[in-house]
C-alpha positions in Angstrom: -31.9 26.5 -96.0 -33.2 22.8 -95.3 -31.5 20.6 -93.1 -29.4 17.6 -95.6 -30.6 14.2 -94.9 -29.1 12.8 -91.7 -27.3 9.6 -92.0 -29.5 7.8 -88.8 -32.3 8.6 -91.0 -30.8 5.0 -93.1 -31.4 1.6 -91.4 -28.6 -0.2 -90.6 -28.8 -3.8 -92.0 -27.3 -6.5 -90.1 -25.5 -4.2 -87.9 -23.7 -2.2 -90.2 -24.8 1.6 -90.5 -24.5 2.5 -93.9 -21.2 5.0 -95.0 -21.9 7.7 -96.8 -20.2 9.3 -100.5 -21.5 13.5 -101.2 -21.3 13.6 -105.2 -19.3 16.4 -106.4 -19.9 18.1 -110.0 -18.1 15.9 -112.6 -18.1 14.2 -115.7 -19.9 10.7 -114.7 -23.0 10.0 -116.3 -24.2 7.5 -114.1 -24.1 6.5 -110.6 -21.8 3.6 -111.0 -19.2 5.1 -113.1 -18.9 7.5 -110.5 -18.8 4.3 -107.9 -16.3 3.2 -110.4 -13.6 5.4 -110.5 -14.1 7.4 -107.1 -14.2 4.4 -105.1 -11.9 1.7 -107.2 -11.1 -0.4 -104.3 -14.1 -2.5 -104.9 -14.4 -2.8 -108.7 -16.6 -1.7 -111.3 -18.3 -5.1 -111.3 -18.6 -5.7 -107.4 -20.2 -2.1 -107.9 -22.4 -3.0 -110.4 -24.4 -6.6 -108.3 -23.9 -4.3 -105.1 -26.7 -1.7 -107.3 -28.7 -4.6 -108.6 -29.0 -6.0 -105.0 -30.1 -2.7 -103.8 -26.9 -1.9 -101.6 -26.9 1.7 -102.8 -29.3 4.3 -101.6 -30.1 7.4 -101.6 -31.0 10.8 -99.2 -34.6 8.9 -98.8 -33.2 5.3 -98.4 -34.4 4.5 -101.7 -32.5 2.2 -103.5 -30.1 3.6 -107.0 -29.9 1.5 -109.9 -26.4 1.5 -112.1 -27.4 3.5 -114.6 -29.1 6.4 -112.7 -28.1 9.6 -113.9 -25.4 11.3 -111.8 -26.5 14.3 -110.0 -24.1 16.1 -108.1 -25.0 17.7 -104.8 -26.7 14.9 -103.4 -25.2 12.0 -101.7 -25.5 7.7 -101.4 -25.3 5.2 -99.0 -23.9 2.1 -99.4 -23.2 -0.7 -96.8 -19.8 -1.6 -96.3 -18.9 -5.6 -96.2 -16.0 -7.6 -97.2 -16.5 -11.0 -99.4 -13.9 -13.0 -97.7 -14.2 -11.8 -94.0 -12.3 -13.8 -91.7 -14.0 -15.4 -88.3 -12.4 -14.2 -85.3 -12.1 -17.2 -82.8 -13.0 -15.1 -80.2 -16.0 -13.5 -78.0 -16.6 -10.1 -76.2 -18.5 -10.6 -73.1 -21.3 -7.9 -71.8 -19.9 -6.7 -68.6 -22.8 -3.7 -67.8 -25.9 -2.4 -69.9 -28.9 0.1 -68.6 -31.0 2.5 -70.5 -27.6 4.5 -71.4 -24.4 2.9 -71.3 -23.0 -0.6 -72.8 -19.8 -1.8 -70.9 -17.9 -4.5 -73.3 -15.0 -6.8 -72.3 -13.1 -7.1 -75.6 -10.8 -9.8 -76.6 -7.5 -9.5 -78.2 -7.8 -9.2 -82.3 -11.2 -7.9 -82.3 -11.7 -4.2 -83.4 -14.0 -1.4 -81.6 -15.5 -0.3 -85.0 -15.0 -1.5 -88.5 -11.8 -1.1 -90.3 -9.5 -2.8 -92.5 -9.8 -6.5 -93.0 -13.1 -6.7 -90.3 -16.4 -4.6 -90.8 -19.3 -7.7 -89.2 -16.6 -9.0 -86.7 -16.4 -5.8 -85.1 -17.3 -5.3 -81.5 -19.4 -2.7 -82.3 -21.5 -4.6 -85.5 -21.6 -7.6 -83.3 -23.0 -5.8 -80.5 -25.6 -4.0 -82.2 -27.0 -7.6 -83.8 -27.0 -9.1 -80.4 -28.5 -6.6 -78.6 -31.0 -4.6 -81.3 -29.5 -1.1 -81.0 -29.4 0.7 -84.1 -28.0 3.7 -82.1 -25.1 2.5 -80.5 -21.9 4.2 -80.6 -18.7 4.0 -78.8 -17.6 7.0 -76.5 -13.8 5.6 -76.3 -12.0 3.2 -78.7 -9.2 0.7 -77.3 -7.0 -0.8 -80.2 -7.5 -3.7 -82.0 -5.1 -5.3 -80.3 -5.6 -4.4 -77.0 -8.3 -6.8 -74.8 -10.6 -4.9 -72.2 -13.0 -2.7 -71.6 -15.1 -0.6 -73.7 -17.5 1.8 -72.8 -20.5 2.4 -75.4 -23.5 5.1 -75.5 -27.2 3.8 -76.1 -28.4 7.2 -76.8 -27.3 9.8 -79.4 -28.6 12.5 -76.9 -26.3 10.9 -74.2 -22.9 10.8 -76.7 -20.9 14.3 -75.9 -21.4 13.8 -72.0 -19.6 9.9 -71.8 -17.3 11.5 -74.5 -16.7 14.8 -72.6 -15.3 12.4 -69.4 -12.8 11.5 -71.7 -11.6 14.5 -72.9 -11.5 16.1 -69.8 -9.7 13.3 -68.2 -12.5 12.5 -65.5 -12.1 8.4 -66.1 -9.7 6.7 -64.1 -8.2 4.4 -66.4 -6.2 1.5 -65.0 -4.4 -1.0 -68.4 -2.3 -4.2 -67.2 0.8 -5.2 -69.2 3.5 -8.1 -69.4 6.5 -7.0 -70.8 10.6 -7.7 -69.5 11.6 -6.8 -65.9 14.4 -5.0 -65.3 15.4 -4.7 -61.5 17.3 -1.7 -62.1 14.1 0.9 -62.8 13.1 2.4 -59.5 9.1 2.0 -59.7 6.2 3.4 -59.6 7.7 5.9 -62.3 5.5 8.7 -64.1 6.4 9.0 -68.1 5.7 12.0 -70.2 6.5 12.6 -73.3 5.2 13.9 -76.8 3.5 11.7 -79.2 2.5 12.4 -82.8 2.0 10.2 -85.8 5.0 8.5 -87.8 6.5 10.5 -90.6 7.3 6.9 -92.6 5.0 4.8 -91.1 1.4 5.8 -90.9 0.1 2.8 -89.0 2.5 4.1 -86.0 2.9 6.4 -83.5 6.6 8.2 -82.3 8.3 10.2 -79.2 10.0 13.2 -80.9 11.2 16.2 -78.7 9.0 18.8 -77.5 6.5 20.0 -74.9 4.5 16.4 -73.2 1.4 15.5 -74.7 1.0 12.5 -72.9 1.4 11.0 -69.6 1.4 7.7 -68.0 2.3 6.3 -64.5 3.8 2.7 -64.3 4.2 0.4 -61.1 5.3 -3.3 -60.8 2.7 -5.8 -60.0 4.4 -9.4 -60.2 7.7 -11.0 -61.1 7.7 -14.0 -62.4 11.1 -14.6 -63.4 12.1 -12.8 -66.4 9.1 -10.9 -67.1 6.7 -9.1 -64.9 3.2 -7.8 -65.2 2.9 -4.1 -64.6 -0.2 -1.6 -63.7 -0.3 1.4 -66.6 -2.3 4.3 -65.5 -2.5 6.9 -68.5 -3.8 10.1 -67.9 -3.7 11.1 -71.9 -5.2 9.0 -74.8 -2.7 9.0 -77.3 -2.4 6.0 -80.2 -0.2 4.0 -79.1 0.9 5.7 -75.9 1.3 2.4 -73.7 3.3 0.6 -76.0 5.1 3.1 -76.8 5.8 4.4 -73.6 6.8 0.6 -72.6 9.1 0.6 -75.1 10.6 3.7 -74.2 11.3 2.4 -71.1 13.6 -0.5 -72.5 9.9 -2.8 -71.5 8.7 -3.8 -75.3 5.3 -5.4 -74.3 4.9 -9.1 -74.5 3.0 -10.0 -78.1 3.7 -6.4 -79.8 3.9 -6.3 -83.4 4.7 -3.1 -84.0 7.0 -1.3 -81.1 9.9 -1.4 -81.5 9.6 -2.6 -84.6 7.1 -4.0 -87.2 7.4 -8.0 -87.1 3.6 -8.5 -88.8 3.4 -6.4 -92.2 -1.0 -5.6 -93.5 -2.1 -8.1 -95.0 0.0 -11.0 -93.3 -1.9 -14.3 -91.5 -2.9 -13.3 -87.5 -1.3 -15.7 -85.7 -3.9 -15.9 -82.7 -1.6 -17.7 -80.4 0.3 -14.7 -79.7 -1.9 -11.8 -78.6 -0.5 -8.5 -77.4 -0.2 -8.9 -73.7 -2.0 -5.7 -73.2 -5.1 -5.3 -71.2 -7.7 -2.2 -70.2 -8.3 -3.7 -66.8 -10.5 -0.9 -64.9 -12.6 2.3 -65.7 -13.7 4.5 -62.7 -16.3 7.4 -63.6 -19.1 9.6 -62.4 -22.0 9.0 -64.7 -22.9 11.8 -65.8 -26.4 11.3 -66.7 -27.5 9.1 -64.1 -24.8 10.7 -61.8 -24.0 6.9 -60.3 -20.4 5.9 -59.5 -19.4 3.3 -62.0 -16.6 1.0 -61.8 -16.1 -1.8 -64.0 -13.3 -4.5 -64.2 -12.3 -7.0 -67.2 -12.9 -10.5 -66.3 -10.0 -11.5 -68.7 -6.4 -12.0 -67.5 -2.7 -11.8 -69.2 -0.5 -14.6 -70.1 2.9 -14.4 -68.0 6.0 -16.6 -69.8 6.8 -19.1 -68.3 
């Protein structure tokens, strides 16, 4: 059986690789009634220019019209932008970059890869238009919220090894957070727990009882009256696990929006002045292409109240 159509095989334009719809069998006639109804978020008419501008293409990066015929068992590619795209009033700065690897210090606000609200405000979109790399791919994501490091791959060959240090817990990870001090928690502590998705709210994360699927070792940096800035060390990757696990602790962290509970509902103004006060400070690794010892440090730093 031939090999289907490989999505690197369409350009990227403007730093956005193109997503990518399979057509199942169905009643559609044409290509954009199937756009239509099976992906209504953007409407029929939005559809309809996106078409006409050639924004749609197919297996062979040729460009579909509307009123194509539908045939099912192939698939299209369209480019995924948003009209009204807000500017970010921020900048990720290029800590690291060889013939492999990409090492990003992210700000606050700014998400790894495209989701929700941002798609060309991205780090990754942005990155790839500054630097020309069609191919580049994050092995690790941080959340949007979150300001530090990120580590990207250059190479698809290179992908599964930087990712594999991750899942095998071979990257020393070192996060810095402000939060509340409370003199009466004998530190460093270690904190396990299990983590699994929300039941009510999907855009969070929970502790519930059962066996520890995540792990994380807290010590005290600096006091500065009634807050303190405090060196995470997490061993697992969960969503969420800091905060949570801050929160846990009676130590909400400075800026959070979500733990211990949602202040900022989808859809609401950012308020930039108040940025989670959560940073990925470090990461320690072997490379394991080039077999070099890497270790790499934010430049940014956290705001302690005053």
């Amino acid at each position: 059986m031939a090999r289907p159509p490989s999505v690197r095989t369409i350009p990227t334009r403007d730093g956005v690789s193109p997503s990518c719809v399979a057509l199942p069998p169905g009643p559609w006639a044409t290509v954009l009634d199937f756009l239509a109804e099976r992906l209504p978020t953007v409407p029929r008419l939005e559809w309809s220019k996106r078409l006409a501008n050639g924004e749609v293409l197919d297996e062979h990066g040729h460009a579909v019209h509307a009123e194509q015929p539908y045939a099912s068992g192939t698939r299209l590619f369209y480019y995924r932008h948003i009209a009204d795209e807000p500017d970010l009033p921020v900048q990720e700065r290029i800590v690291f970059q060889d013939d492999h690897l990409v090492v990003a210090d992210k700000p606050h606000f700014m998400p790894v890869t495209p989701g929700g609200q941002y798609v060309r405000q991205s780090l990754l979109v942005r990155l790839k238009r500054q630097l020309g790399i069609d191919s580049l791919s994050p092995v690790h994501r941080i959340d949007r919220e979150t300001a530090g490091l990120v580590l990207l791959c250059v190479r698809p060959q290179d992908r599964n090894a930087y990712q594999a240090l991750f899942r095998e817990r071979q990257v020393h990870k070192v996060y810095e957070a402000v939060a509340p001090y409370r003199a009466e928690l004998t530190l460093p502590l270690t904190r396990r727990s299990r983590i699994e998705a929300c039941t009510t709210q999907f855009f969070r994360s929970e502790e519930i009882e059962g066996t520890p699927n995540s792990e994380t070792t807290l010590s005290l940096l600096q006091v500065q009256g009634n807050s303190a800035l405090y060196r995470l060390e997490p061993v697992t990757g969960k969503r969420h696990q800091l905060r949570i696990h801050m929160q846990a602790l009676g130590l909400p962290i400075e800026g959070d929006q979500f733990y211990p509970q949602v202040l900022r509902n989808a859809g609401a103004a950012e308020d930039f002045s108040q940025p989670l006060q959560l940073l990925a400070r470090s990461l320690t690794f072997t490379d394991p292409v080039t077999g070099k010892q890497r270790s790499f440090t934010s430049g940014q730093s956290l705001r302690m109240a005053v």
